[in-house]
N, C-alpha and C positions, 0 to 999 in steps of 0.2 A: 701485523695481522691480528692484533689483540682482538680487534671489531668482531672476526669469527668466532670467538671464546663468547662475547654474550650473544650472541645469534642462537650460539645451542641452547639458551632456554627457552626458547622459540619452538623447538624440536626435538626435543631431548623424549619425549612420550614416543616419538618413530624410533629412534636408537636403541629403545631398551629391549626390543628384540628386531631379529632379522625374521622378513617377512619367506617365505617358501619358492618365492618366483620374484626376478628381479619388479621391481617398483620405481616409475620416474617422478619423480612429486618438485614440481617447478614453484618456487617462491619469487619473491621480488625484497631485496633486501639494501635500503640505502640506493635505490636507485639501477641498483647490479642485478642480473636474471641467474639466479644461480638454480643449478636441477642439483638437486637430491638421486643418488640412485642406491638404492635399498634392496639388500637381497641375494638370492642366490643366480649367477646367472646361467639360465636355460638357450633353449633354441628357439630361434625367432628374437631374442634379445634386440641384435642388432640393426633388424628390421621396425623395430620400434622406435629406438633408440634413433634412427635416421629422422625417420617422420618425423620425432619430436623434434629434433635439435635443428630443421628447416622451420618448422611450426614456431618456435620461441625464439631464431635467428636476431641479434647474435646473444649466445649464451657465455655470459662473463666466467661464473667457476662452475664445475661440478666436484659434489662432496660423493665419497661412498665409503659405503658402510654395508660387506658382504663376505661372505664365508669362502666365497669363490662358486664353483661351479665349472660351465665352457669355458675351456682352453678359446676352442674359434671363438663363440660370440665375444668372448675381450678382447681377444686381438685384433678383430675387426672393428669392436666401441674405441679403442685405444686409438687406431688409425682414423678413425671419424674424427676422433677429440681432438688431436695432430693437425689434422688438415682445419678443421674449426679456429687455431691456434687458441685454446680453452686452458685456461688454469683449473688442475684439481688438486681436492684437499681433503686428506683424512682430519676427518672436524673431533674436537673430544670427544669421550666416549664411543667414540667409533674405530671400527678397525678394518682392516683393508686386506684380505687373507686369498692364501693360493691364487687364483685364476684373477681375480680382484685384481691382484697388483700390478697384473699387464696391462689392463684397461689405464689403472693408474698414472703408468710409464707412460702414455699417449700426450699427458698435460704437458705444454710449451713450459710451465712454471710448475712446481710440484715442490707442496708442503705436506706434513705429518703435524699433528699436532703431541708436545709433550703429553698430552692425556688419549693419544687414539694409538691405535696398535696397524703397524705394517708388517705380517706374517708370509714366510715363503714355508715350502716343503718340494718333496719330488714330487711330477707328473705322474699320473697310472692310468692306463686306460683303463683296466678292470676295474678299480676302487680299489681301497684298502681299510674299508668299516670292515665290521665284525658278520654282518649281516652279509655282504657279499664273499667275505673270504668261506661263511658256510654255505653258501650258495653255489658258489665254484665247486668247492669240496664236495658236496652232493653231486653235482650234474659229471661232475669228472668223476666220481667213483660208481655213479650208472654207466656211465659211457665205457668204463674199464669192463667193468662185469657183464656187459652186455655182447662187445664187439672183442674182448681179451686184446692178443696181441695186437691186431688192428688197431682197437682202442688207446692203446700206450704210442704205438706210430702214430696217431693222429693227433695227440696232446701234445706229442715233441714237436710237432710240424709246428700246431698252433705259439707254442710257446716262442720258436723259433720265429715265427711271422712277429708276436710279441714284442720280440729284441729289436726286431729291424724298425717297428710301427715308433717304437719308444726314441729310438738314433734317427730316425727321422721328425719326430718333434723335438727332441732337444736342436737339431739345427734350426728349424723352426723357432724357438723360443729365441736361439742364438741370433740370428738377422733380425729379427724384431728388437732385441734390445737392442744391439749396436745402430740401427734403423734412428731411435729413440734416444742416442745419444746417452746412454747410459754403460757402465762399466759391464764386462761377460766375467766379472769376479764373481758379482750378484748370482750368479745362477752355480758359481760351487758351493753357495748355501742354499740353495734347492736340490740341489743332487746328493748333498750329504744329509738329509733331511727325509727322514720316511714320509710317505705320501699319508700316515696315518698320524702324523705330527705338523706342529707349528711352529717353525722358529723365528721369534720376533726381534726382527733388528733392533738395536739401538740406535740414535741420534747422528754417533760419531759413522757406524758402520753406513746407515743412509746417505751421510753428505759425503763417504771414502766411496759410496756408488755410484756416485751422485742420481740416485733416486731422488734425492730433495735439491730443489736448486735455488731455493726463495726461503729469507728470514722472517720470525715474525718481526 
């Protein structure tokens, strides 16, 4: 797969940042239709991501390079890719993070480049920036001083729904990988991984998941 290493200079001006909403950007490279997808993925992602991948039919690899975003919209590009039977590839300089690397799992063949990053951490549905966790903390310290004891019932309830919302996406996450033919090892380093962190596999750990299944 050396061929993909000088393609990125090709594209290396898209990589050096992620753009705010995912982005499909379709090249033609040696003959092969390869789509770029760029970004954070939103809603409605996979709605586009259909059209497109009928519209450029058939699409030889897709590369990405995203922070992550929707849990659904990847699991759904993932299962499109699957069915497609579409090779993808985190290309150098690029990296493949949280929600990212479901979509990833979809590819029939799946490479990482020594110079691009495959990043996991835990699911949250609330976030876990700094800007949400004070958000939370505001709207739940109105709610307390507002409604008092009702208000603390009402946050245990929520927290409570929380836990269940959370064990019902980790099964979710579980059927999807094994779905994808990949090892359910991969997901005890997202669960041990704060939702506010990135822990990027190495090489050995990707082929022990088999996350990657193709040499260059």
């Amino acid at each position: 797969m050396n061929i993909y290493f000088k393609m990125i200079l090709l594209i290396v001006c898209l990589l050096n940042s992620v753009a705010n909403a995912l982005e499909f950007k379709p090249f033609i490279y040696q003959n092969r239709q390869i789509l770029l997808l760029i970004g954070e993925f939103v809603q409605n992602d996979f709605t586009q991501f259909y059209n497109i991948s009928q519209k450029l039919y058939p699409i030889h690899e897709i590369w990405l390079h995203s922070p992550g975003g929707s849990l659904q919209e990847s699991l759904q590009i993932g299962r499109r890719i699957r069915e497609l039977r579409i090779t993808t590839i985190v290309p150098s300089n690029a990296e493949c993070d949280s929600a990212c690397t479901f979509a990833f799992l979809g590819g029939v063949q799946r490479y990482v480049s020594p110079q691009g990053a495959f990043g996991v951490h835990m699911f949250s549905n609330l976030g876990c920036s700094e800007k949400n966790v004070d958000l939370l903390t505001y709207n739940m310290t109105r709610w307390i001083n507002a409604k008092k004891v009702e208000g603390v019932r009402d946050i245990a309830k929520a927290l409570i729904q929380e836990q269940q919302a959370s064990a019902q996406i980790a099964k979710i996450q579980t059927d999807y990988v094994l779905e994808m033919g990949v090892s359910v090892n991969l997901l005890n380093r997202n669960y041990a991984t704060s939702c506010n962190e990135i822990d990027y596999l190495k090489w050995d750990e990707l082929v022990n998941y088999h996350v990657v299944n193709a040499t260059p």
